[in-house]
C-alpha positions as semicolon CSV with decimal commas, in nm:
position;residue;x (nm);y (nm);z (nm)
1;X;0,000;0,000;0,000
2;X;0,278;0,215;-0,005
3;X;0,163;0,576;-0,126
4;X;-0,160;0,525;-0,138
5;X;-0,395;0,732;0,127
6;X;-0,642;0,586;0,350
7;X;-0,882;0,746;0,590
8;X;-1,028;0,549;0,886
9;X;-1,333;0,711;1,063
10;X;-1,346;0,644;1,437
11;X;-1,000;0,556;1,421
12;X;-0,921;0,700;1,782
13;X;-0,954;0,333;1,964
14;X;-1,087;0,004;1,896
15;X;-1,111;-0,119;1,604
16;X;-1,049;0,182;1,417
17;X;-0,731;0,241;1,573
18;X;-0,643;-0,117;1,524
19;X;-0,706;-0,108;1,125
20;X;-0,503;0,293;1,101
21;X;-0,225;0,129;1,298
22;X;-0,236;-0,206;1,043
23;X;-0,292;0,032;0,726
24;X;0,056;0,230;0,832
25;X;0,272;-0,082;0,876
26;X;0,131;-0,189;0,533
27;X;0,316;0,168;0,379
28;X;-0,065;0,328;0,360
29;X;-0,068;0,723;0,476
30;X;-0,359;0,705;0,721
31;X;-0,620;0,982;0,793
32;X;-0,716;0,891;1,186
33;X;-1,038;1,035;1,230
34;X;-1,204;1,153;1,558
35;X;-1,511;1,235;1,665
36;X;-1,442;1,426;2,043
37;X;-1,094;1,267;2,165
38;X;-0,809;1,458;2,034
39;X;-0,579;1,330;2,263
40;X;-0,656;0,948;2,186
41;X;-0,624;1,058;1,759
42;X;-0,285;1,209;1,850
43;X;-0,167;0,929;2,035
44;X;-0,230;0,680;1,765
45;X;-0,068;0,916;1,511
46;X;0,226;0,924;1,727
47;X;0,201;0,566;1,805
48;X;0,232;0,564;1,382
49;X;0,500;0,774;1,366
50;X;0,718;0,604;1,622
51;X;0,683;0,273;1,392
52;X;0,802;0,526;1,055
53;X;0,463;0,536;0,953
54;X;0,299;0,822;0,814
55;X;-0,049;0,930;0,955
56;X;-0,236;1,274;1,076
57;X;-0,561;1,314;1,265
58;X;-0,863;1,534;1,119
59;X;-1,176;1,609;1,376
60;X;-1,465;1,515;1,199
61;X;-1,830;1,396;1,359
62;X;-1,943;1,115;1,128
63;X;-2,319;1,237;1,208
64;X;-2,272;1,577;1,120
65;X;-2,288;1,596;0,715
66;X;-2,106;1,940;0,690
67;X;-1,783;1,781;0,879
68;X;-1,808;1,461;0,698
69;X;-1,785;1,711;0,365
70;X;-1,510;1,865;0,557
71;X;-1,290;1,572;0,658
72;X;-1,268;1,483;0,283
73;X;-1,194;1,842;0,172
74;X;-0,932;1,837;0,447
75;X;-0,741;1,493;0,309
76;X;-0,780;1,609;-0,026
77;X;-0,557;1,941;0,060
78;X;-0,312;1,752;0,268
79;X;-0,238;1,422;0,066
80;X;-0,371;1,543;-0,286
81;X;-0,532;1,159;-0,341
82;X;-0,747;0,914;-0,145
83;X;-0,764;0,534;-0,221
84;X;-0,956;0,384;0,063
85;X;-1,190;0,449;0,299
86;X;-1,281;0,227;0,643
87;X;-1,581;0,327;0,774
88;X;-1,582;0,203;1,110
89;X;-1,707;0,490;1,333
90;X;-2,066;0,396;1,476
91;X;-2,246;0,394;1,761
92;X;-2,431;0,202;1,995
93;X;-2,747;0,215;2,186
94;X;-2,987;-0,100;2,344
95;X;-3,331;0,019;2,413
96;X;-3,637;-0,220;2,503
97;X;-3,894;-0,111;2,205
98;X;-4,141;0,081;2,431
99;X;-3,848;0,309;2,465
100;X;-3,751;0,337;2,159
101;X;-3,778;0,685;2,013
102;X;-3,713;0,938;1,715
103;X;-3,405;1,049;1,907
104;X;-3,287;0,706;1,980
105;X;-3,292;0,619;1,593
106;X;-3,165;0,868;1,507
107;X;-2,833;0,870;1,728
108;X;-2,790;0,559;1,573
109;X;-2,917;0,563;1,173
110;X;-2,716;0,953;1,182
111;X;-2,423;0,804;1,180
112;X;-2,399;0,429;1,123
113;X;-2,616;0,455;0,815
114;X;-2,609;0,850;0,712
115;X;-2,240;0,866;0,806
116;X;-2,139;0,553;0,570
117;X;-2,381;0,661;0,325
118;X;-2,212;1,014;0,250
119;X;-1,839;0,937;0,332
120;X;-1,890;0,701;0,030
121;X;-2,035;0,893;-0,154
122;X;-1,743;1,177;-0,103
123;X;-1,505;0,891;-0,122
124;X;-1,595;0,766;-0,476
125;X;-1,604;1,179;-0,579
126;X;-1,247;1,109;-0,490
127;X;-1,105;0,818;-0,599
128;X;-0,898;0,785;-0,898
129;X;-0,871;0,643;-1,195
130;X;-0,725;0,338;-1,076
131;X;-1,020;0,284;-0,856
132;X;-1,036;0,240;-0,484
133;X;-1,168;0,053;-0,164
134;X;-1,442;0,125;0,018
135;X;-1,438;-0,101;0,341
136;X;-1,765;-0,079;0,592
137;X;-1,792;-0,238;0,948
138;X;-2,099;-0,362;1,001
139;X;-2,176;-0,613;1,283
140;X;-2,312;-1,006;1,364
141;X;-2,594;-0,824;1,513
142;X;-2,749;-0,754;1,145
143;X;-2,820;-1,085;1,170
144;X;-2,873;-1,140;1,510
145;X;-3,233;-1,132;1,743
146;X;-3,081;-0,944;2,049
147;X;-3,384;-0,755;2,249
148;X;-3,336;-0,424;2,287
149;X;-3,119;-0,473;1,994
150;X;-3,333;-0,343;1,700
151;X;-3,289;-0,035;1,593
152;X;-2,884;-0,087;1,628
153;X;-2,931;-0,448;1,387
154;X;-3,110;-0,233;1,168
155;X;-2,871;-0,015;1,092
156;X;-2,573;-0,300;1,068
157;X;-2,812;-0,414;0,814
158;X;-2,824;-0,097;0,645
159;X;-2,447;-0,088;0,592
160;X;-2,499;-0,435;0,445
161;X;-2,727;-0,328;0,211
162;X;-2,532;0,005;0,138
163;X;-2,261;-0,275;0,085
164;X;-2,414;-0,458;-0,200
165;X;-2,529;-0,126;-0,403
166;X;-2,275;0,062;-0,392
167;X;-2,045;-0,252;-0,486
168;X;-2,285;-0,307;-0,801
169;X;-2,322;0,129;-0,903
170;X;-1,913;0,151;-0,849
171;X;-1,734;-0,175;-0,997
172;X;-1,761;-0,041;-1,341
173;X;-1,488;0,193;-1,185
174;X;-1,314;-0,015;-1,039
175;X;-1,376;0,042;-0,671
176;X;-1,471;-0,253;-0,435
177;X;-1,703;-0,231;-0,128
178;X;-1,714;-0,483;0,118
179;X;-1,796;-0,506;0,469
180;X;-1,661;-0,697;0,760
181;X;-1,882;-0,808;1,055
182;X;-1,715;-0,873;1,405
183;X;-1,861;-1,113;1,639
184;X;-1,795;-1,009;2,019
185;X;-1,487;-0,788;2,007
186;X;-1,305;-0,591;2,297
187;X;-1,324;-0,307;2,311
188;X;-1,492;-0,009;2,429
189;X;-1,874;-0,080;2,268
190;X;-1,877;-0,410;2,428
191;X;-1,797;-0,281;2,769
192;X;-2,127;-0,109;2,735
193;X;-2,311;-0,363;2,534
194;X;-2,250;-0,721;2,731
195;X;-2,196;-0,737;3,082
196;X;-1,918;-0,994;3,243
197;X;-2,140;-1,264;3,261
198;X;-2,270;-1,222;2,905
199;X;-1,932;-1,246;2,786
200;X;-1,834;-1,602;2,939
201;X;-2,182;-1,725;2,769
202;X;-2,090;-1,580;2,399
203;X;-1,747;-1,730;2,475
204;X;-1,920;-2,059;2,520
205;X;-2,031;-2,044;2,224
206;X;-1,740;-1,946;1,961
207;X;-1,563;-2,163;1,824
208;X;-1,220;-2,031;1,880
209;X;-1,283;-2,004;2,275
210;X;-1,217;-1,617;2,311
211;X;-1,340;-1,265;2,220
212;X;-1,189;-1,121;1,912
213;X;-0,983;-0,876;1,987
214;X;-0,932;-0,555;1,754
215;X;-0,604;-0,690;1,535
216;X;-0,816;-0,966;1,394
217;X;-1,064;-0,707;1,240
218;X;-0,778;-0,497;1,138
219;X;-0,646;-0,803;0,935
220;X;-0,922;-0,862;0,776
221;X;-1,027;-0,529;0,639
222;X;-0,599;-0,499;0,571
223;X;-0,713;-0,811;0,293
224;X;-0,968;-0,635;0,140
225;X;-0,789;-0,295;0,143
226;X;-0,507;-0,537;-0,062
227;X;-0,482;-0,588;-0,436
228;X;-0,533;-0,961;-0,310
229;X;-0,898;-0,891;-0,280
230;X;-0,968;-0,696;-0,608
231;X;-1,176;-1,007;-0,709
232;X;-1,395;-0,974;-0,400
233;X;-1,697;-0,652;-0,353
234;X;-2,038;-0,658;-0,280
235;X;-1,957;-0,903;-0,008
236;X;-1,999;-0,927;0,382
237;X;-1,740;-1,100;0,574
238;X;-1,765;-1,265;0,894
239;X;-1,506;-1,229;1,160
240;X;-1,670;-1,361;1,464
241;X;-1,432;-1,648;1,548
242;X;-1,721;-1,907;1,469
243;X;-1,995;-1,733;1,721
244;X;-2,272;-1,939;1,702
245;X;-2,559;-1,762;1,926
């Protein structure tokens, strides 16, 4: 990947910083995007740097369309070329369905479905004529019957469905869109989202006999970002360690 440009949304922990920090080492120049935490985005581009990789932070708020315009703007001034974008930055609510509200979708739809939805679609403005990846993190739960769980399974299933479009409208140009799906992952979301006990249970259950833990995403989307996967879009990849709930 070396010289190409790749800009990871949410990229301040987690996951996302897992797939900036496996993007660098893999020659990529990484955009880590932030939401709130500057200190956490300039502690992974340091963390980049210290390796001899190449990577600057850009505050953007993935539900907020005029900073998802400007985070694009911003790599375009700075790097002059994008070639991949991980959308990874989402968020997370449970809420029993007599609960459920129009604020409560919309924390969620804003930016795991709205926030995919137009970073694409500046993304692909971008992209040149040698094409581009587009990889989105959606979740098991799209598939899943969690209660409480709906509206944030709907919008995982959104991405998936964002997935398979925008793989069929772009491959004439050569840009690929896939999407991975984690099973139970550490990190941050899944403090909130499944108690102690919860976790031993899901363990139970997957195959491998642990949580994933944020380099096995990064590894996978690292594939697809690859010229090894430029037979592979429109496609949904589990990475759940053989979760069977």
């Amino acid at each position: 990947m070396t010289g190409k440009v790749a800009v990871v949304t949410g990229a301040s922990r987690g996951i996302g910083r897992a797939i900036a920090e496996r993007l660098a080492r893999d020659g990529a120049q990484v955009v880590v995007n932030y939401a709130r935490s500057s200190e956490r985005a300039e502690q992974v581009v340091a963390g980049i740097r210290e390796q001899r990789g190449h990577a600057t932070a850009i505050q953007a708020d993935m539900g907020q369309p005029e900073e998802i315009a400007r985070l694009f703007e911003q790599t375009a001034e700075r790097f002059g070329r994008l070639d991949i974008l991980v959308n990874n930055a989402g968020a997370y609510e449970a809420r029993p369905l007599e609960r459920s509200d129009e604020a409560h979708y919309a924390a969620l739809f804003d930016v795991n479905v709205r926030g995919v939805l137009l970073a694409s679609r500046e993304a692909a403005r971008r992209f040149g004529d040698t094409g581009g990846r587009i990889i989105n993190i959606s979740s098991g739960a799209a598939r899943a019957a969690v209660p409480g769980g709906a509206v944030y399974a709907a919008s995982k299933a959104a991405v998936e469905a964002l997935t398979r479009c925008h793989a069929a409208e772009l491959g004439p140009r050569g840009i690929t869109v896939n999407a991975v799906a984690p099973g139970f992952t550490q990190s941050d979301m899944l403090d909130v989202a499944l108690p102690m006990d919860a976790r031993e249970a899901m363990i139970a259950l997957t195959a491998l006999g642990r949580l994933g833990r944020p380099e096995d995403i990064a590894d996978v989307v690292a594939f697809l970002a690859s010229d090894d996967a430029r037979w592979i879009t429109g496609e949904t990849l589990g990475a759940s360690g053989g979760l069977r709930a």
